[in-house]
C-alpha positions as CSV (number, residue, x, y, z in Angstrom):
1,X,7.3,36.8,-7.3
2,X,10.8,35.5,-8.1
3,X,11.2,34.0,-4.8
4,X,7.9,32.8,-4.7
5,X,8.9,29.0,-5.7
6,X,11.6,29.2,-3.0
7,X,9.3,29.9,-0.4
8,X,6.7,27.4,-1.7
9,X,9.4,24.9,-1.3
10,X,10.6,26.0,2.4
11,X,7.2,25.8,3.2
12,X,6.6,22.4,2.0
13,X,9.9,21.5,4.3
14,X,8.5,22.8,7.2
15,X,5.2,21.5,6.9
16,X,6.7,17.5,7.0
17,X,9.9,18.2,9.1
18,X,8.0,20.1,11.4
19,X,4.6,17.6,11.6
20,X,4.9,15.4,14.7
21,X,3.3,12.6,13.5
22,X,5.8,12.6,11.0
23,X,8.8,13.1,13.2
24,X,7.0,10.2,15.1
25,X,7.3,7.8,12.1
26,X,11.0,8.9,11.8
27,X,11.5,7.8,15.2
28,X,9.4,4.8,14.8
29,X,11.1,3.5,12.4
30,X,14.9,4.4,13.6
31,X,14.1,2.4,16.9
32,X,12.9,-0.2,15.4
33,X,15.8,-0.4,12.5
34,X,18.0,-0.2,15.7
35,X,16.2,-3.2,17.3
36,X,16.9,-5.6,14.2
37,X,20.1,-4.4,13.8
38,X,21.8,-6.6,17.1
39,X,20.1,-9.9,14.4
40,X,22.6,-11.2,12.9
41,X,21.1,-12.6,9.9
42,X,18.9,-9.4,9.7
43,X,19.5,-7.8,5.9
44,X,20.8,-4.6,7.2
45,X,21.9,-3.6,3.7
46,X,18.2,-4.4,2.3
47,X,17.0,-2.4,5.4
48,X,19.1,0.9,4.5
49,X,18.6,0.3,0.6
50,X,15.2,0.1,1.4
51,X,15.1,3.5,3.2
52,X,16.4,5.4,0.5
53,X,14.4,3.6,-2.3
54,X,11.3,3.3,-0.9
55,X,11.2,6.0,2.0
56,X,13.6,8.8,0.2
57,X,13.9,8.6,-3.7
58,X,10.1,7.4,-4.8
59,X,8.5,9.5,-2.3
60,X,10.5,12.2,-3.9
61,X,9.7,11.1,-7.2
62,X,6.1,11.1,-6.2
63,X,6.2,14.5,-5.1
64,X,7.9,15.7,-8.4
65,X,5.6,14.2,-10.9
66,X,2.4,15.5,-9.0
67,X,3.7,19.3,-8.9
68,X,0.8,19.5,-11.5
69,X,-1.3,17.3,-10.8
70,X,-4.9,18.7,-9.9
71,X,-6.8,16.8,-6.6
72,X,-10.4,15.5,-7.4
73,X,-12.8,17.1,-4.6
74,X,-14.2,14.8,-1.8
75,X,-15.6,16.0,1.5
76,X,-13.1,17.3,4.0
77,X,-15.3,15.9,7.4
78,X,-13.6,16.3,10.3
79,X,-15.7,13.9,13.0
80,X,-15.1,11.8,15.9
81,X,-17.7,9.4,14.8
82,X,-15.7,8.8,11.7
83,X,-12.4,8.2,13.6
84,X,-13.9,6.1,15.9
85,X,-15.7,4.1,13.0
86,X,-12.2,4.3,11.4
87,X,-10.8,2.4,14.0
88,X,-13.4,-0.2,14.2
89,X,-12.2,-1.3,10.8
90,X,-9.1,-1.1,11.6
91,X,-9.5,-3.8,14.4
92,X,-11.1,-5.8,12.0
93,X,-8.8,-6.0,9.0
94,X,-5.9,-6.4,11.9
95,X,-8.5,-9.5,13.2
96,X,-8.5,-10.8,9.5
97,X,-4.7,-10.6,8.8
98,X,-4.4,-12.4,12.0
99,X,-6.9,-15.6,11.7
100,X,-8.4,-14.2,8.4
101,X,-7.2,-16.7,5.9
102,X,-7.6,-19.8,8.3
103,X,-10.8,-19.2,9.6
104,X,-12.6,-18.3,5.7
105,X,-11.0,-21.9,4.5
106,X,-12.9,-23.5,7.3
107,X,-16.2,-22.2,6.0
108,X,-15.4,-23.8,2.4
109,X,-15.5,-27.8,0.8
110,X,-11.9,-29.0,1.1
111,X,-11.8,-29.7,-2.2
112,X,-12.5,-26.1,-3.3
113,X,-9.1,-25.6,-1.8
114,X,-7.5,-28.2,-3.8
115,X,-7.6,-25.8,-6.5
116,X,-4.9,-22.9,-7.0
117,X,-7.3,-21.3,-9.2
118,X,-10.4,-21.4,-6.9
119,X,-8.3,-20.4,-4.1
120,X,-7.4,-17.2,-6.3
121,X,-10.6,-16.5,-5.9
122,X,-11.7,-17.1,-2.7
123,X,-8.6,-14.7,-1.5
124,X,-9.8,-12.1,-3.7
125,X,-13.5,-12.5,-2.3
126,X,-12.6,-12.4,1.2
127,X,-10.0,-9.7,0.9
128,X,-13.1,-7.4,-0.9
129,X,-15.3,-8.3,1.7
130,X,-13.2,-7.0,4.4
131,X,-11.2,-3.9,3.3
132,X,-13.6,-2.6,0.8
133,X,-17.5,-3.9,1.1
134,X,-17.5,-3.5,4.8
135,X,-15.3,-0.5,5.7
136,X,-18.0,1.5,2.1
137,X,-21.3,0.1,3.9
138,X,-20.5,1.5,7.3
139,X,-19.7,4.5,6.2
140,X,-22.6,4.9,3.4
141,X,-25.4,3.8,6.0
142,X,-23.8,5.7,9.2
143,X,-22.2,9.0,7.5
144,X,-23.8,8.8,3.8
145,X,-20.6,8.4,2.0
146,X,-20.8,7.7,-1.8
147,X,-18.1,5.8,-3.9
148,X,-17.1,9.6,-5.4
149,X,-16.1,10.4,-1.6
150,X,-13.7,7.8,-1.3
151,X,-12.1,8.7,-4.6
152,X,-14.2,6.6,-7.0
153,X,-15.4,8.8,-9.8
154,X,-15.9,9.5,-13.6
155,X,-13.6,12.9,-13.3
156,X,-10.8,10.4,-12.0
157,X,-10.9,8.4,-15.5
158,X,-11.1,11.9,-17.0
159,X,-7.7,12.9,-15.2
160,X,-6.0,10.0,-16.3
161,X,-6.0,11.1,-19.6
162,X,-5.3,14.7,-18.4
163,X,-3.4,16.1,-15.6
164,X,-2.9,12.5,-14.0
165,X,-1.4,10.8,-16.7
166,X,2.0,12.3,-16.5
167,X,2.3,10.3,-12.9
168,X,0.8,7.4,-13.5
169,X,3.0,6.5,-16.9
170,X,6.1,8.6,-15.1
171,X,5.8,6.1,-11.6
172,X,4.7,3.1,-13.3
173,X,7.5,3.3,-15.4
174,X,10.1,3.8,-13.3
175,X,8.6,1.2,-10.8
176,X,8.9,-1.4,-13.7
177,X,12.2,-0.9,-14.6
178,X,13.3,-0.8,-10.7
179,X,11.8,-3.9,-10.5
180,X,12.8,-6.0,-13.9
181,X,16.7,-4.7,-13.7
182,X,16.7,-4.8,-9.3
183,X,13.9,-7.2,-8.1
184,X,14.1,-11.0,-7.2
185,X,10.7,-11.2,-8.4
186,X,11.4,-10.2,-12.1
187,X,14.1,-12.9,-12.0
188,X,12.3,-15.4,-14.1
189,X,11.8,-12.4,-16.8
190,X,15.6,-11.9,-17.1
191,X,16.3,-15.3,-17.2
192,X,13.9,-16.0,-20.0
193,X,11.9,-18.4,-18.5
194,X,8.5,-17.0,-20.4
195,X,8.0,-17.0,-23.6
196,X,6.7,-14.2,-26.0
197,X,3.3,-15.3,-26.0
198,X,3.1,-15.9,-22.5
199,X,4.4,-12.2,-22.0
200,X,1.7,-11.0,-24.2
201,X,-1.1,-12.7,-22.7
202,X,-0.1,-13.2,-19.0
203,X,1.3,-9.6,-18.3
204,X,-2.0,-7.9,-19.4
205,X,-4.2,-10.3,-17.1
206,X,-1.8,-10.3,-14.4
207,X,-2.1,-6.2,-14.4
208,X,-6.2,-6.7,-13.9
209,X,-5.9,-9.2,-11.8
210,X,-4.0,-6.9,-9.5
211,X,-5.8,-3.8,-10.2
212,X,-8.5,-5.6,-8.2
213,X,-6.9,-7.7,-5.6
214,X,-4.0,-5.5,-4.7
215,X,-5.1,-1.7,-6.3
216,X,-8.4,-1.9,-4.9
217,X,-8.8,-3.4,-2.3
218,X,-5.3,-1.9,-0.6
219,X,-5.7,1.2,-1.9
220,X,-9.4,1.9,-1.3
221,X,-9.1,1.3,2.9
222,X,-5.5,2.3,3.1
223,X,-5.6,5.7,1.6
224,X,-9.2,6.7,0.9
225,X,-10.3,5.1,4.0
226,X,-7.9,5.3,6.7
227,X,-5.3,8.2,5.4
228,X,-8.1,10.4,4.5
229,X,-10.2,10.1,7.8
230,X,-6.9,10.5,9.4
231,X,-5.9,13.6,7.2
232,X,-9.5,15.5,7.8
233,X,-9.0,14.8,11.6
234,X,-5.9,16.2,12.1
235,X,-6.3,19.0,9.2
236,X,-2.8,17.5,7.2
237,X,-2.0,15.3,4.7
238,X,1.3,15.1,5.8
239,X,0.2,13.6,9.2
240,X,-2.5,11.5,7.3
241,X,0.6,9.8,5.0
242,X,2.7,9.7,8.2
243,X,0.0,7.7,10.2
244,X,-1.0,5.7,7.6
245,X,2.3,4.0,6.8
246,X,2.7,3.6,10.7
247,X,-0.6,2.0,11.2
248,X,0.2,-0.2,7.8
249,X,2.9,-1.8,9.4
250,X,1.5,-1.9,13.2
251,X,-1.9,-3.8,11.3
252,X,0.7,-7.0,10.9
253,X,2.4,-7.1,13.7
254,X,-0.2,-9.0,15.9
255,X,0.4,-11.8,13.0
256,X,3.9,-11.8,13.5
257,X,3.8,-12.1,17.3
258,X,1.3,-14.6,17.6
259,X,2.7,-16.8,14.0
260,X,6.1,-15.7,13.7
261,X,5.1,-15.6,10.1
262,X,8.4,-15.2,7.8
263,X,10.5,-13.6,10.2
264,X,12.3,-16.8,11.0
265,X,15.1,-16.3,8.5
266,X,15.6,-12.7,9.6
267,X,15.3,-12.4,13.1
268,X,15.2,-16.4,14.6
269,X,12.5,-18.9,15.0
270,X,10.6,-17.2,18.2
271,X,11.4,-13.5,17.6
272,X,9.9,-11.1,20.7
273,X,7.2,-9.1,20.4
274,X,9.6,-6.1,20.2
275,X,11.4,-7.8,17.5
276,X,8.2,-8.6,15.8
277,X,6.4,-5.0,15.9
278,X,10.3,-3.3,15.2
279,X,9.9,-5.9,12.1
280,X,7.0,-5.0,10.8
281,X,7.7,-1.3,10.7
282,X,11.3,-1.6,9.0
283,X,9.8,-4.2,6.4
284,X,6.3,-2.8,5.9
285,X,5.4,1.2,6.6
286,X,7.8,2.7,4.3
287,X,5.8,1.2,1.3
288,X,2.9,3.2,2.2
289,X,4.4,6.8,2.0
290,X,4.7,6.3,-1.8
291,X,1.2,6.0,-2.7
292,X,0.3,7.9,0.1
293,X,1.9,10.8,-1.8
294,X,0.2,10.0,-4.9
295,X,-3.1,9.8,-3.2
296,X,-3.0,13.2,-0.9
297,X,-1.8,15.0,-3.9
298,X,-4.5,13.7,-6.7
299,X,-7.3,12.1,-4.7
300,X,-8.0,9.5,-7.7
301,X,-8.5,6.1,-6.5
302,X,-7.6,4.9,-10.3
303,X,-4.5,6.5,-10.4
304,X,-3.3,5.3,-7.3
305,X,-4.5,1.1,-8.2
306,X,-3.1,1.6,-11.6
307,X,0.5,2.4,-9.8
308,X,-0.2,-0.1,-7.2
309,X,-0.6,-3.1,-10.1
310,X,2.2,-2.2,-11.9
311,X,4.2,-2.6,-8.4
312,X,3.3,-6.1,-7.7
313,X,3.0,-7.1,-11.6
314,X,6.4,-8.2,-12.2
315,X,6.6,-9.9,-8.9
316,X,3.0,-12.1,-9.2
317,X,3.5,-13.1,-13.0
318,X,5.3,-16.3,-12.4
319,X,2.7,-17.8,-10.1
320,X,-0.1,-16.0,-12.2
321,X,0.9,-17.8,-14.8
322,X,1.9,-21.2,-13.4
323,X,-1.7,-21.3,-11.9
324,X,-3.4,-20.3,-14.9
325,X,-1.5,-22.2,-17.8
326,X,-0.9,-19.7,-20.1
């Protein structure tokens, strides 16, 4: 019984060294870091500091602060329907994040667009539209799934007061502080560009703001939809985290070929299709093992938007604020 944490650990080691789709990421990604490398006005330092924040030392940090944490129960189904249903949506949020944006503002008045805070929520509408309404009807008609099978449920509020708590104060925490003391987004925070009561009111709405337009509607097709069809299919949650982030960043790469989009100050004007998918691999997959973590090991939808909020909360609160004059 004395060894018994030892092997539990060695175990655990062998499970994500030795899973092929994860070996696959790690190969994924090294190509592709070895790609941008030859840019030179590629960040190579943000590339490696990158790697060890976001795909070594909060994946870690995940791991730790979940050790207790007990998973909610949703149906383990392990069909080809499903995965082929699963790619469907994928094709279609990869469709949206290609012409998405341009194509909804052609179906709105002009004038509608005139206005930051209209636009707010026309992004928001259109981005619940196409990763969460559509991806929860197919399934609910085609396979029966309820909002408690993708992670939606009353024992989730339950845990976050219980078993959950621990990692959603330890990780939102530590993400805060990463972010104030390390971020360029926080910038305006340190240089006291807010006042008290615009901290007060702004940071609270900001949070639920995001809870909605980045915690649920990321969180709900990334990890309850995709990772966990992926995880039941292949009977691992390691391989369902590994695929996940890959597929994350592969989703955007069709934008950057075709639009180049912000990839001109890091790898030229008319980067290469290699350059782009290589790109969106380095930039984009590793910020998916984090909460993939959180999700394979507690299952709660909440716990994982809650995180996801406080991530993009320091970042957003500027132009949050700006647009909504507080």
């Amino acid at each position: 019984m004395v060894f018994q944490p030892a092997r539990s650990r060695l175990k655990t080691l062998r499970n994500i060294f030795g899973n092929v789709w994860a070996l696959l990421g790690v190969a994924a990604f090294a190509l592709s870091l070895a790609i941008l490398w030859r840019h030179p006005n590629f960040g190579r330092e943000e590339a490696v500091g990158g790697l060890i924040i976001f795909g070594i030392i909060f994946p870690v940090l995940a791991w730790v602060t979940t050790l207790r944490a007990r998973p909610l129960e949703l149906p383990e189904r392990r069909s080809s329907g499903e995965l082929w249903l699963l790619l469907s949506c994928l094709i279609v949020v990869t469709l949206y994040l290609i012409w998405g944006a341009a194509l909804s503002e052609m179906l709105v008045p002009a004038t509608w667009l005139e206005s930051p805070r209209v636009k707010y929520f026309l992004v928001l509408a259109r981005k619940l539209i196409v990763f969460v309404a559509i991806p929860f009807l197919l399934f609910r008609i085609i396979f029966g799934y309820r909002w408690r099978d993708f992670g939606v449920q009353w024992a989730g509020l339950k845990a976050l007061a219980g078993n959950h708590l621990l990692v959603v104060l330890v990780l939102s925490a530590v993400i805060l502080l990463f972010q104030y003391f390390a971020g360029t987004g926080a910038a305006p925070i340190r240089r006291g560009e807010f006042n008290a009561s615009q901290l007060a009111l702004g940071l609270p709405l900001c949070f639920a703001w995001l809870f909605l337009e980045v915690g649920l509607v990321e969180e709900f097709f990334f990890r309850a939809v995709v990772q966990e069809r992926l995880a039941a299919w292949f009977q691992s949650q390691v391989s369902g985290v590994a695929l996940m982030a890959l597929l994350f960043g592969l989703a955007h790469a069709p934008g950057f070929i075709l639009r180049g989009a912000g990839l001109h100050e890091a790898i030229g004007t008319t980067p290469s299709p290699l350059d782009s998918i290589a790109y969106a691999i380095v930039i984009l997959s590793l910020s998916g093992i984090f909460f993939g973590i959180v999700w394979a090991r507690t299952k709660n939808l909440f716990a994982v938007m809650f995180i996801h909020a406080a991530t993009d909360l320091l970042p957003n609160l500027k132009e949050f604020v700006q647009t909504w004059g507080i």
